[in-house]
Each structure stands twice: as structure tokens, then as C-alpha cells.
C-alpha positions in Angstrom: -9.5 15.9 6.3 -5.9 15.5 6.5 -5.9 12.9 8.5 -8.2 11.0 6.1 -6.1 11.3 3.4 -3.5 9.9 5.5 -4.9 6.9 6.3 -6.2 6.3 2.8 -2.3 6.3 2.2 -1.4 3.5 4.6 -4.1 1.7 3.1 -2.7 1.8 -0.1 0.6 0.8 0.8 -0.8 -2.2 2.4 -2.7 -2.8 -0.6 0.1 -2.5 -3.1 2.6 -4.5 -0.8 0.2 -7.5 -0.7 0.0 -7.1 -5.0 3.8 -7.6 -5.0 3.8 -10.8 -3.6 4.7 -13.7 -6.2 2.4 -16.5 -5.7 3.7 -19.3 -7.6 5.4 -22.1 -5.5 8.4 -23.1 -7.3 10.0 -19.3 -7.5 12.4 -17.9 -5.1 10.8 -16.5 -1.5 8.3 -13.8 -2.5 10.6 -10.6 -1.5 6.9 -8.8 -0.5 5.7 -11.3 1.8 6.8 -10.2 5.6 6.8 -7.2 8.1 7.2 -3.9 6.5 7.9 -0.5 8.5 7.7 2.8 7.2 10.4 4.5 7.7 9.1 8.0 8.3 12.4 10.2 8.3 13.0 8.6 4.4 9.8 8.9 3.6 7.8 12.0 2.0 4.2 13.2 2.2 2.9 16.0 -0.5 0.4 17.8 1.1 0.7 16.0 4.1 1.1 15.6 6.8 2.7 12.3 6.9 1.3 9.1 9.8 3.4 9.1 12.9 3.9 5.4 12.2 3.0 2.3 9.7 3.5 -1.4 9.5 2.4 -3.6 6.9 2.2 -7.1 7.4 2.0 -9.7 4.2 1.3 -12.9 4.1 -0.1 -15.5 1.5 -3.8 -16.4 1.7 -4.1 -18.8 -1.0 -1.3 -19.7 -3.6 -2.6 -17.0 -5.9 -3.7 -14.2 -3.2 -2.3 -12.1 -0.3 -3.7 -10.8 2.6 -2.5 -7.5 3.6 -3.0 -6.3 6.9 -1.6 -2.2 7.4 -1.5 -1.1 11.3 -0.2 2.6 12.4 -0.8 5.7 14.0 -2.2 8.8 11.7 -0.6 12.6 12.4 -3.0 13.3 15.2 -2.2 10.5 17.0 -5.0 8.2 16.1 -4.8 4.0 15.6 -5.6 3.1 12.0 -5.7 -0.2 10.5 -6.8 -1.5 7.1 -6.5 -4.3 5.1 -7.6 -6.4 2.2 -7.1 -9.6 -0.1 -6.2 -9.6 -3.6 -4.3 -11.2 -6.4 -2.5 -9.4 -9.2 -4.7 -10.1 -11.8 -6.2 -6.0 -12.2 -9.5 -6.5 -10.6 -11.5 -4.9 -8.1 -11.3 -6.2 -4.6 -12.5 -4.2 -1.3 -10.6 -2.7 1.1 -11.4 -2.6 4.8 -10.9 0.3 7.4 -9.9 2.9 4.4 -12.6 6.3 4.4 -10.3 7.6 2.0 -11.1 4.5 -0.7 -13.4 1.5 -1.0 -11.5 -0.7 -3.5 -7.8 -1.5 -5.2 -7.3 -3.1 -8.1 -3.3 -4.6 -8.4 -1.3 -5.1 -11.5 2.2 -6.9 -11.4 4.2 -4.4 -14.2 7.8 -6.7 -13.2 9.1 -9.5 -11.0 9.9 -7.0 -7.9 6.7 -3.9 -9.0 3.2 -3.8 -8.9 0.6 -0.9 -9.9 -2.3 -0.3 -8.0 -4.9 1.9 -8.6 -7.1 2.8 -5.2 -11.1 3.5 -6.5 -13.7 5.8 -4.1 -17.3 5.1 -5.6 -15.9 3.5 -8.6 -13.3 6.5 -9.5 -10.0 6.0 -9.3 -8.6 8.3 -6.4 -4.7 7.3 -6.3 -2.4 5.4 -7.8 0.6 3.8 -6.4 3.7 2.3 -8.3 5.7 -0.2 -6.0 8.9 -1.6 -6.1 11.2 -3.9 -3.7 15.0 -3.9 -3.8 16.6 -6.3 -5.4 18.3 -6.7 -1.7 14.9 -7.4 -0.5 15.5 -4.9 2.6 13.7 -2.1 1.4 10.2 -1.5 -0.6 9.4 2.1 -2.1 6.0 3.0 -3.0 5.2 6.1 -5.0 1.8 7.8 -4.8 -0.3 9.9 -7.0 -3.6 11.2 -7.1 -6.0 13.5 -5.8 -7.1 14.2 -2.1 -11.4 14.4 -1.3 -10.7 18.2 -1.3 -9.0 18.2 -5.1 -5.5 18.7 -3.9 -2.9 17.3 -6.0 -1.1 14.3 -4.0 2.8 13.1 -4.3 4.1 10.7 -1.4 7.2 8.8 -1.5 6.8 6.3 1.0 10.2 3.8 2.1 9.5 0.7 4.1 12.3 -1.5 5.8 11.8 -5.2 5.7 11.8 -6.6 9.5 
């Protein structure tokens, strides 16, 4: 069950690293869009236990949307990889390769944040507030929620820009 919760986790970072992403063309280079990898010494899991390793990749789809493609290895060892497509407009969207959550719905809250709230059934499950440095080398996502078993969640997750 653990393990499920963790990679419902990655997913959500992937998720809320694609809704930072600034899509219009005549801004500065989107900080979000890259190669992000957790950096698992930095980074904290409440329960727990935290993946062994996770790399989010971000790239535009469209000029309004971005893809967000997460790949890693859980606690026990296992491959994960999820994904999805979204805009930062507050809206639904699915989420592939996720047990842990079916949807994620993004909110841009400031030029370098975004909210997203990850949805199981149509109830919201977690919620993760993301912000990039204003450096652009790192990206911090804080989660909160609750796990399938009712246990209260708290991650701090740090990724380094590649």
C-alpha cells in the first residue's frame, strides 16, 4: 500500500511540474519546461517511505499545454511511470500510470507556482503547491493529503533542473 501511495506521489510531481510551465510565446524560457531529478537526500516523505528515484521530464505539447512524462523507481525497487497533459486553466484532465489517482486538475497561483489538486473517483486525494527558484535550478513541491488507508500525508519533495 505504501508503495502505491508512492507512486501516486511521483505522479503528482509530474503533474504539477507540467502546470508550471508558462505557455505564452513572447515570455522569457518557461523555468518548468526540462529534465527534473528528485533529489532524494533533500527531499522528505511523511509516512513514507520515499521512491528510490524520480525524473520528470516537461515539455510543451501545444502553446497552451504540457506534457509531463514522470519515470522512477518506487521503495521496493519497482519501475513506475506516469504521465499526463494539461493546461493551467483548473480543470480535470487524466492521468496515466497513477493507482493512487485518476485525474489533476492545475492552477497557476504566480509566475514561478502552480496548485494542483490530484482527484481518485472524483475526490480530491492530495494536493500539491509547486514552486521553481527564481535561479531556475531547483523546483520544490509540497504535498498534502490523505493516503487510501486515511493516513495523513506531508512530502517535501526537491528536484534539480538537468
Amino acid at each position: 500500500m505504501r508503495a502505491t501511495w508512492t507512486r501516486l506521489a511521483v505522479g503528482i510531481a509530474f503533474t504539477v511540474a507540467v502546470a508550471l510551465s508558462v505557455s505564452a510565446t513572447a515570455q522569457p524560457p518557461d523555468p518548468f519546461v526540462g529534465t527534473w531529478k528528485m533529489d532524494v537526500a533533500k527531499s522528505t516523505y511523511k509516512p513514507g517511505p520515499a521512491p528510490k528515484s524520480l525524473t520528470v521530464d516537461i515539455t510543451a505539447a501545444t502553446d497552451k499545454t504540457f506534457k509531463v512524462a514522470a519515470d522512477g523507481v518506487d521503495s521496493e525497487g519497482k519501475p513506475m511511470k506516469a504521465g499526463y497533459t494539461a493546461a493551467r486553466d483548473g480543470k480535470d484532465v487524466p492521468v496515466t500510470g497513477s493507482p493512487a489517482f485518476d485525474t489533476a486538475a492545475l492552477t497557476q497561483t504566480g509566475p514561478n507556482d502552480v496548485t494542483v489538486v490530484y482527484k481518485k473517483g472524483g475526490k480530491p486525494a492530495l494536493t500539491g503547491k509547486a514552486s521553481v527558484a527564481k535561479d531556475g535550478k531547483t523546483m520544490t513541491i509540497n504535498y498534502s493529503g490523505t493516503d487510501p488507508r486515511g493516513q495523513a500525508i506531508n512530502n517535501v519533495v526537491l528536484y534539480v533542473k538537468q
